[in-house]
N, C-alpha and C positions, 0 to 999 in steps of 0.2 A: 135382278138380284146380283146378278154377277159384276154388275157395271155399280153397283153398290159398295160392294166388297171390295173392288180395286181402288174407288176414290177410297175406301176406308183404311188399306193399308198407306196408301199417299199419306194421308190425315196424320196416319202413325207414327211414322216415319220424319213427320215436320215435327210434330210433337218429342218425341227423342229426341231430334237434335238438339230443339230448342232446350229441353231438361239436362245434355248432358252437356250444352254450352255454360253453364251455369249462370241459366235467367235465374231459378229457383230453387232449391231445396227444400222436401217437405221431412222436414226431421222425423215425423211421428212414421211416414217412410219407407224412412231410413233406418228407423230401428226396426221394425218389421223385417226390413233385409235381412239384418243381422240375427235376430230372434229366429230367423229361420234356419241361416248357417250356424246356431249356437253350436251343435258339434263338431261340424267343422273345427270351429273357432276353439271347442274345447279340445281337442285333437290337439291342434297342433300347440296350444299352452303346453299340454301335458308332456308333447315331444320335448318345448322347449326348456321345461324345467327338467325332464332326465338329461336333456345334454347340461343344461348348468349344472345338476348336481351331481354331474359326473367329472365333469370339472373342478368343479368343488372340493369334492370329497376323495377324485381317485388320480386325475390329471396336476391341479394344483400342488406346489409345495409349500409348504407353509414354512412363511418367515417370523422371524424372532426381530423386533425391536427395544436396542438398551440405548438410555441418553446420561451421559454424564455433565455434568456443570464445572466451567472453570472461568473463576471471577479474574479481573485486570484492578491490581491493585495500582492504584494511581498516587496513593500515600503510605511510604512505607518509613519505619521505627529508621532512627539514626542512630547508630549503637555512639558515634563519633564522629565530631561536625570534621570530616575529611570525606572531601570531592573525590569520586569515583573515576574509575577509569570511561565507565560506560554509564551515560546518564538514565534514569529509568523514565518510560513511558507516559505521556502528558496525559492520555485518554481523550485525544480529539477523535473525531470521526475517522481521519484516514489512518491515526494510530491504530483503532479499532478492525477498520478493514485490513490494514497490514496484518495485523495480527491472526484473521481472520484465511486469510493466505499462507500466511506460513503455518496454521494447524493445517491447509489443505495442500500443502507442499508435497513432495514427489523426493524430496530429501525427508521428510519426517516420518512419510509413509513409507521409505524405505527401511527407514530404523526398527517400523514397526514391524514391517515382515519379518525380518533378521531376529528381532525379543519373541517373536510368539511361533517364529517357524513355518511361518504359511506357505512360504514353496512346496510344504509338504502335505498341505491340504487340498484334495482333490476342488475343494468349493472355489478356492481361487487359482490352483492351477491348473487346467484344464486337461493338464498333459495324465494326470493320475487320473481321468474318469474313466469310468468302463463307457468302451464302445459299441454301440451298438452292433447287432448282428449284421442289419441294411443300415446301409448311409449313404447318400449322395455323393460321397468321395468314394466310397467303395466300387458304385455303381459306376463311376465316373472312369474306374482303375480296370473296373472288367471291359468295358466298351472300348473307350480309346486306350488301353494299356495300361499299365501301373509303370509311374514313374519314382527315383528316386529320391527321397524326399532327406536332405540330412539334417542329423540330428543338431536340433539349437542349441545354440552356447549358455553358457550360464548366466550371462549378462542377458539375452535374451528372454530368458524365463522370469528373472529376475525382474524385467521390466513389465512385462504381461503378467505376472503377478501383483505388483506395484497398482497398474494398471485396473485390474479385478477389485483392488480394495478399494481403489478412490472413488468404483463406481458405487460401493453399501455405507460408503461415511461422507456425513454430511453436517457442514458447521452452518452456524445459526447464531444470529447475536440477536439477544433479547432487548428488544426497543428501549429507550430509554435508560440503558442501564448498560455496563460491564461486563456483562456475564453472559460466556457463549456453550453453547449446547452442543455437546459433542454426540451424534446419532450415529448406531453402529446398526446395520439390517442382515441377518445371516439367517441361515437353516437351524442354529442350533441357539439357545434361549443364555446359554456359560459362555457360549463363542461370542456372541455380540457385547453381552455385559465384559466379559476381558479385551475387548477390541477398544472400547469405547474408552473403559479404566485408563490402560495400557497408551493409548494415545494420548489421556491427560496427563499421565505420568511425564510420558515421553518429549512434550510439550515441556513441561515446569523445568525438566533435565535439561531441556534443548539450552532455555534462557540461561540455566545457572552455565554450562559450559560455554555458551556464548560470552557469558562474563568474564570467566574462568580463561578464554583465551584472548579478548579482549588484557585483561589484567598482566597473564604472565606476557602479552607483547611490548605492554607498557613496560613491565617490568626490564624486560630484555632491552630493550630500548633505552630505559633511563641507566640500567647500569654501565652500557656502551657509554654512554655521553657521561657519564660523573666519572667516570675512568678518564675517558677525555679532556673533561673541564679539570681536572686535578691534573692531570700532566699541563695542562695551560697552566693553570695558576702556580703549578711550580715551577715552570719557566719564567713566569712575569715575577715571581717574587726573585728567584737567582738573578736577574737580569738586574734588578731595581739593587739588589743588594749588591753585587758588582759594581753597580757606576756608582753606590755611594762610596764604595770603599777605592777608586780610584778617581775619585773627586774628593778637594780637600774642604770641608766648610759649607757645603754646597746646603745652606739653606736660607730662609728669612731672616733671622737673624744677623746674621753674617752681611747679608746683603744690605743690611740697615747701618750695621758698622761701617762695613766702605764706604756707603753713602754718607753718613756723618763726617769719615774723616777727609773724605771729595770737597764737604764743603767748607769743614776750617783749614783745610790745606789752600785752598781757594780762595778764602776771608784772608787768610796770612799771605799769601799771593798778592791779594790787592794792597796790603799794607805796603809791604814791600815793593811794589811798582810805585805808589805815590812816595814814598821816601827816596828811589830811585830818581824819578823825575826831582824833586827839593834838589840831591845832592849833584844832578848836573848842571840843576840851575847854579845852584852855588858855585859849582865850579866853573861854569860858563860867565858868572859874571868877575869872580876875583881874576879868570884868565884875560876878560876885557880890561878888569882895573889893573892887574900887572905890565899889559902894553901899554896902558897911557901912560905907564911911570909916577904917575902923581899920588904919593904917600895918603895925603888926603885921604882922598878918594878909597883908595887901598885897605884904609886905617877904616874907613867908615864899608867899605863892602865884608870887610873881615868883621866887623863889631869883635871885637877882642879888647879885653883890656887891657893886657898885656904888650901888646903892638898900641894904643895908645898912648901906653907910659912912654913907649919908645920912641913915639914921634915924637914928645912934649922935650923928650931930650937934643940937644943938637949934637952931641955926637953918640948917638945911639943910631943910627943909620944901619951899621954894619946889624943890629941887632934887631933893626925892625926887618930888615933883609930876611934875616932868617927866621925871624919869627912867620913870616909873612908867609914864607915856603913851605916851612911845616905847618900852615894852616892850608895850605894849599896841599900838599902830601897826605893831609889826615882827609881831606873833602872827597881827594880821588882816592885813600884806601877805603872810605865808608862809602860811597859810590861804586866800587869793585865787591866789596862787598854787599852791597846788595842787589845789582845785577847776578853773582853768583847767589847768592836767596833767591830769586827771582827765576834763576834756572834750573834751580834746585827743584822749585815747589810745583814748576812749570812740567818738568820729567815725573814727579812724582803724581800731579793729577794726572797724567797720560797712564803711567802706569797702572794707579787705581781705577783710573774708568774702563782701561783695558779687562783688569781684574774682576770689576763689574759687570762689564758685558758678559765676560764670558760664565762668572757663576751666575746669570741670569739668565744666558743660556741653557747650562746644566741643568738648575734651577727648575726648567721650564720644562725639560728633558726629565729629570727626575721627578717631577709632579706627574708626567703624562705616564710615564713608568708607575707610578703610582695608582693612577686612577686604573691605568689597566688591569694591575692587581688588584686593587678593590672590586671593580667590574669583575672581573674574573672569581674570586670570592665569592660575592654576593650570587650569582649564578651555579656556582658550584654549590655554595651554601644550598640555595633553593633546589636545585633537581637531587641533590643529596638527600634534602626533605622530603620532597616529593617521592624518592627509589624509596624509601622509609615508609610511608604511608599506604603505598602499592604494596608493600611487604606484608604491613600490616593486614590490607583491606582481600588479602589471597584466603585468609580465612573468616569471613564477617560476610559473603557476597549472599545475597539476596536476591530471587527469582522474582520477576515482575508480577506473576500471578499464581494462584493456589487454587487448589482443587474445591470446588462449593462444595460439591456431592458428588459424590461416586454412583457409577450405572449397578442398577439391582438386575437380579435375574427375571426375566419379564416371566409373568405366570401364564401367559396366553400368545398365543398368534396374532400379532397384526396384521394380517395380510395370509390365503385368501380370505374377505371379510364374505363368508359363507351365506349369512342372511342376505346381504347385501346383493350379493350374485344369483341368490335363488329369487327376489322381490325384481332383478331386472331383468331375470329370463322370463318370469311370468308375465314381465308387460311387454318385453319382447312377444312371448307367444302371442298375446292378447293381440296387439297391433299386426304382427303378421297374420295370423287369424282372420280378423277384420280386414286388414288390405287382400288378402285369396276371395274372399265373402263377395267384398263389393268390385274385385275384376272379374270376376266371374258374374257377379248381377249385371254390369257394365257390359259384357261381351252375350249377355244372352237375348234371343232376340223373339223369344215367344211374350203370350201375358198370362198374368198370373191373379187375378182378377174380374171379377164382371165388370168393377171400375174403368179398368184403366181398360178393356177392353170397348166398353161406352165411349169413355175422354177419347180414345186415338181414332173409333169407326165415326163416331158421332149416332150410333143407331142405339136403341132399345136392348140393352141384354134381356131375355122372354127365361132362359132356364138354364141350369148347372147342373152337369152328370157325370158325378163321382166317377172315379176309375174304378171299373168294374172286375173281380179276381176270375180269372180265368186261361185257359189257355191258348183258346182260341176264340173267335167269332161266334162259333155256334152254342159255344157253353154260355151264353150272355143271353138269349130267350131263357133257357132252362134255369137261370139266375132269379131272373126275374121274375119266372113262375114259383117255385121252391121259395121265392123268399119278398111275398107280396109288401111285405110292410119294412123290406128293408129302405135305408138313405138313397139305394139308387132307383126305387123302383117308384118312390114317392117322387124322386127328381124328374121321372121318366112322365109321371102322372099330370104333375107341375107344370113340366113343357106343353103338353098337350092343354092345357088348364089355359095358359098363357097364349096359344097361337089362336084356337077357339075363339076369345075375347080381346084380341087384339084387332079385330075391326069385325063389332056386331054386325053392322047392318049387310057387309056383303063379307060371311067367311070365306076364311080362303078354301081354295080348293084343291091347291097343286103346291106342295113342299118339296123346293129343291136342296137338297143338303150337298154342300162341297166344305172346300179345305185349302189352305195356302198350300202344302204341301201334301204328299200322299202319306199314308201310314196312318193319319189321325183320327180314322177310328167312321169315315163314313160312309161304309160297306156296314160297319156294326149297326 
């Protein structure tokens, strides 16, 4: 029997392993296990919902959530078709996200501290909270000494509070649309609705002053430069009006005149050269027919009538002599005479072309003077307009975006969400519960069963006997006599029932009872 018993804890022992390798799980169990540890299991739920609802209700602070709405107007009224200094917002996607950035700016969140005064509130400055009586620095100050710690500057605080806000405001652009949500999370339900407000405000402000200095830079700028372009153009005008008044004539006009009388001074010129040339032919040739002496000849290069008649006389000689002369005298004074024509007209186109060029010159000089004054005009004209319109547009400016909705006073806590945290501490409990149940089913190494003590011996379970109340050994006869028809004593009857008729033909006759261990009860 004993060589029995030891293949039978072998047996049991392969069996375990093989069940806690995970060949198989028998759910039906598995729940069994569990059914048994319900207390357990209910224990420690119940621990774990007082620690959640003490969290809950005693540890937790409870926050206040307020959300404000502010739309991106992408199309805004023209009071008057004048171009702005600062063009307004297209609504593409990164305009959105820009916009998106600068509600989450560290310059706007600074504004905000300074409008609502939160360096004075303990929730975002940390420096006003009460300290605790123990704290870790304290602790830290008694051990290794207390050091001196100095006092921060106001820029410091300044930033560490900055710093506290941007961690409870949070912007949010609503999909497909303009319009972004301004979320404020504080301890106090007025605090986050005025945080939230207050930033939208301070937002729409931001824009209009961004305009507001955008404009008067314009402004400053254009009135520098029209002050400037006005001293220009009064320069180019005095300069243009000076060289006409110490130029005579100096225009189109004028220039068309000399040119016309360039070219009948020129036409009379040439007249004058070919009568020139006539009057030396003529004289070149009565000075050939005066050496040859022959009257003839003389009489026919003069064609005169006069000398004619005088040849036809035979003593008219003396008279065609002088006649002859003074045709000869009149050929060379009309010939002197119009070489001086000829030199006359010759200085006189020198002089007008001279006169020419040079008011063509001036000309050319007073047009460029001119254009520069016009130039200069038309630009002062315009930035003139423009300082004009800037003037105007310093009271017309318009914020790119407006408040949708203002943040309401929230009537509840978001946060902590109490059911929430009592429904996860109970499944907390539940699962640790269950995971204590089944390590401890896992690590234990008795059976609990006639089954499974069957499955791991491979032998017959014959009978089951109760745990019997008592305090010792010897109180367990007297049990069993006092109390014949109780569970253990019918369990005790059963056994004997079972060994009797577990082999008719040859009962046994010698019962050895042992135990894996001592203590189990087989002395009783």
């Amino acid at each position: 029997m004993t060589n029995d018993l030891s293949s039978g804890l072998q047996a049991r022992n392969r069996v375990e392993n093989a069940t806690f390798d995970g060949v198989e799980i028998d759910l039906f169990e598995l729940f069994r296990v569990l059914w048994r540890g319900k207390w357990w299991i209910a224990i420690v739920t119940l621990i774990a919902i007082g620690i959640g609802g003490y969290y809950a209700y005693r540890v937790a602070i409870p926050v206040f959530t307020a959300t404000a709405a502010v739309v991106l107007e992408t199309r805004q009224d023209q009071v008057v078709d004048i171009a702005s200094a600062m063009t307004g917002l297209s609504g593409d996607q990164a305009s959105i996200n820009t916009e998106i950035e600068v509600l989450k700016s560290r310059g706007l969140i600074e504004k905000l501290v300074r409008e609502m005064d939160l360096i004075s509130d303990p929730e975002f400055n940390t420096r006003l909270q009460i300290k605790p009586a123990i704290s870790i620095a304290k602790l830290r100050a008694l051990v290794f000494g207390a050091a001196d710690t100095p006092e921060p500057s106001a820029q410091i605080v300044l930033d560490t509070t900055v710093n506290a806000v941007l961690r409870i405001v949070s912007i949010s652009n609503v999909r497909q649309s303009y319009v972004f949500n301004i979320k404020a999370i504080t301890t106090s339900p007025t605090k986050s609705a005025d945080i939230a407000n207050t930033l939208a405000e301070l937002y729409i402000l931001d824009q209009l002053e961004v305009k507001f200095e955008a404009t008067e830079q314009a402004t400053a700028w254009l009135s520098e430069r029209v002050a400037t372009l006005q001293s220009d153009l009064e320069t180019a005008e005095s300069e243009m009006k000076a060289f006409s008044v110490a130029t005579n004539l100096v225009s189109v006009e004028a220039l068309e005149l000399i040119n016309r009388r360039i070219k009948d001074t020129r036409g009379r010129l040439d007249k004058t050269t070919s009568d020139l040339t006539q009057y030396s032919a003529q004289l070149d040739a009565l000075s050939r027919a005066l050496s040859s002496g022959n009257r003839k000849e003389m009489a026919a290069v003069a064609a005169d009538n006069t000398l004619n008649r005088a040849l036809a006389i035979e003593a008219g000689n003396a008279a065609f002599d002088a006649r002859f002369e003074l045709i000869v005298q009149k050929a060379q004074v009309e010939m002197d005479r119009a070489a001086a024509q000829a030199q006359s007209f010759t200085q006189s186109i020198l002089e007008m072309e001279e006169e020419y060029a040079r008011q063509s010159d001036d000309l050319v000089e007073l047009q460029q003077l001119q254009r520069e004054a016009e130039a200069d005009r038309l630009i002062y004209e315009f930035f003139l307009g423009r300082l004009k319109e800037m003037s105007v547009q310093e009271g017309i400016q318009q914020a790119d975006s407006r408040v949708l909705s203002t943040a309401a006073v929230p009537g509840g806590a978001t946060a902590p969400r109490k059911s929430l945290i009592l429904a996860l501490s109970t499944m907390l409990g539940l699962m640790l519960g269950a995971g204590i149940i089944l390590l401890r089913e896992l690590l234990h190494n008795g059976f609990r069963s006639a089954e499974q003590l069957a499955a791991v011996t491979g032998h017959t379970v014959m009978g089951q006997i109760p745990l019997i109340p008592g305090r010792n050994r010897r109180d367990v006869p007297q049990y069993l006599t006092d109390k014949p028809t109780s569970a253990a004593a019918e369990a005790v009857r059963n056994l004997r029932t079972s060994v009797l008729l577990s082999n008719v033909d040859t009962p046994p006759e010698v019962i050895m009872v042992t135990s894996a261990i001592p203590g189990e009860g087989k002395t009783t």
